[in-house]
Every structure is written in structure tokens, then in C-alpha cells.
C-alpha positions in Angstrom: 103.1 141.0 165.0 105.3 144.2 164.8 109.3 143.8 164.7 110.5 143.6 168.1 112.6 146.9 167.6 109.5 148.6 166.5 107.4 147.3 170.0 110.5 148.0 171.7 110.1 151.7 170.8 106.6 151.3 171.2 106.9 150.3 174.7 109.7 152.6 175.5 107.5 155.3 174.3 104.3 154.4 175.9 105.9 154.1 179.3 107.8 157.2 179.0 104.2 159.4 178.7 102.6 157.7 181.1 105.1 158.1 183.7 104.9 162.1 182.8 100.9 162.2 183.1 99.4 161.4 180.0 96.3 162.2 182.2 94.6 165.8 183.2 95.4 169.3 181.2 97.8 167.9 178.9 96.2 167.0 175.8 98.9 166.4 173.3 100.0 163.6 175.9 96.5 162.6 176.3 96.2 162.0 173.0 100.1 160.7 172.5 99.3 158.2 175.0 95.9 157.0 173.3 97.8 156.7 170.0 100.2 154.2 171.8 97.7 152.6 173.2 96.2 151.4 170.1 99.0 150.9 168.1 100.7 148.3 170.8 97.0 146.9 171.0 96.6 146.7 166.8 100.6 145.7 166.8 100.1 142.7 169.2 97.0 141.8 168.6 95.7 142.2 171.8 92.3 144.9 172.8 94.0 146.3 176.4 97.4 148.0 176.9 98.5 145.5 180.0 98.3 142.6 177.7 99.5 144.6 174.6 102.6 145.4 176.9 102.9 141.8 178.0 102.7 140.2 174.6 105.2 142.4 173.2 107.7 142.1 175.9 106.9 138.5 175.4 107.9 139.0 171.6 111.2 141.1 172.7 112.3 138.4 174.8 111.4 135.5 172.4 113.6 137.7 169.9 116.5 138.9 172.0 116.6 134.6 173.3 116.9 133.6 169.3 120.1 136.7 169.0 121.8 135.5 171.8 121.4 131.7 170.8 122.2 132.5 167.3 125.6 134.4 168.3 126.6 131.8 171.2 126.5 129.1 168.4 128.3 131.3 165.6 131.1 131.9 168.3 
């Protein structure tokens, strides 16, 4: 499983083509978009983007928990 700062980017990323229409005439965000799509899939573990995306906000919430636990404790 990918650093959570990496998915985070990841997911950022992804979401940010999609929402501009990965789909239709524009290829290099066609093509952008399939990239993300397999490397959240490859990064996760996972073989479809809506559980790629769910297992690595899983993963960034599991991860974000442990920082904010560890820093409660420390202060």
C-alpha cells in the first residue's frame, strides 16, 4: 500500500480530471485519467477506481487518526 501522502495526491489528482471531463475530445486527459486509474488500483490493491478510492481514503484516515493520536499524547 502506497504512503498516504502519495494516495492523497493520487486522489486529489484523479478527482481533479474527472471533474474537468476526462471523457470525449480530450485525450491527454483521457489518457491522464486512465493512468490514475491504474495506479490508485495497483497502489491499493484494488481492480476498480470506486474501491481504489475507498481503500485509500480508508488508508488516509487510518493515517491522519494515528498523527493526531500520536500528537494528543506527545502534548
Amino acid at each position: 500500500m502506497a504512503h498516504p501522502a502519495v494516495l492523497a495526491r493520487l486522489v486529489e489528482e484523479y478527482e481533479m480530471v474527472s471533474r474537468t471531463g476526462a471523457g470525449g475530445r480530450r485525450e491527454p486527459l483521457r489518457q491522464r485519467c486512465e493512468d490514475l486509474v491504474y495506479t490508485l488500483c495497483v497502489s491499493t490493491g484494488t481492480r476498480d477506481i470506486d474501491a481504489a478510492l475507498a481503500a485509500a481514503r480508508e488508508r488516509m484516515a487510518a493515517a491522519w487518526l494515528v498523527d493526531t493520536e500520536g500528537s494528543g499524547a506527545a502534548a
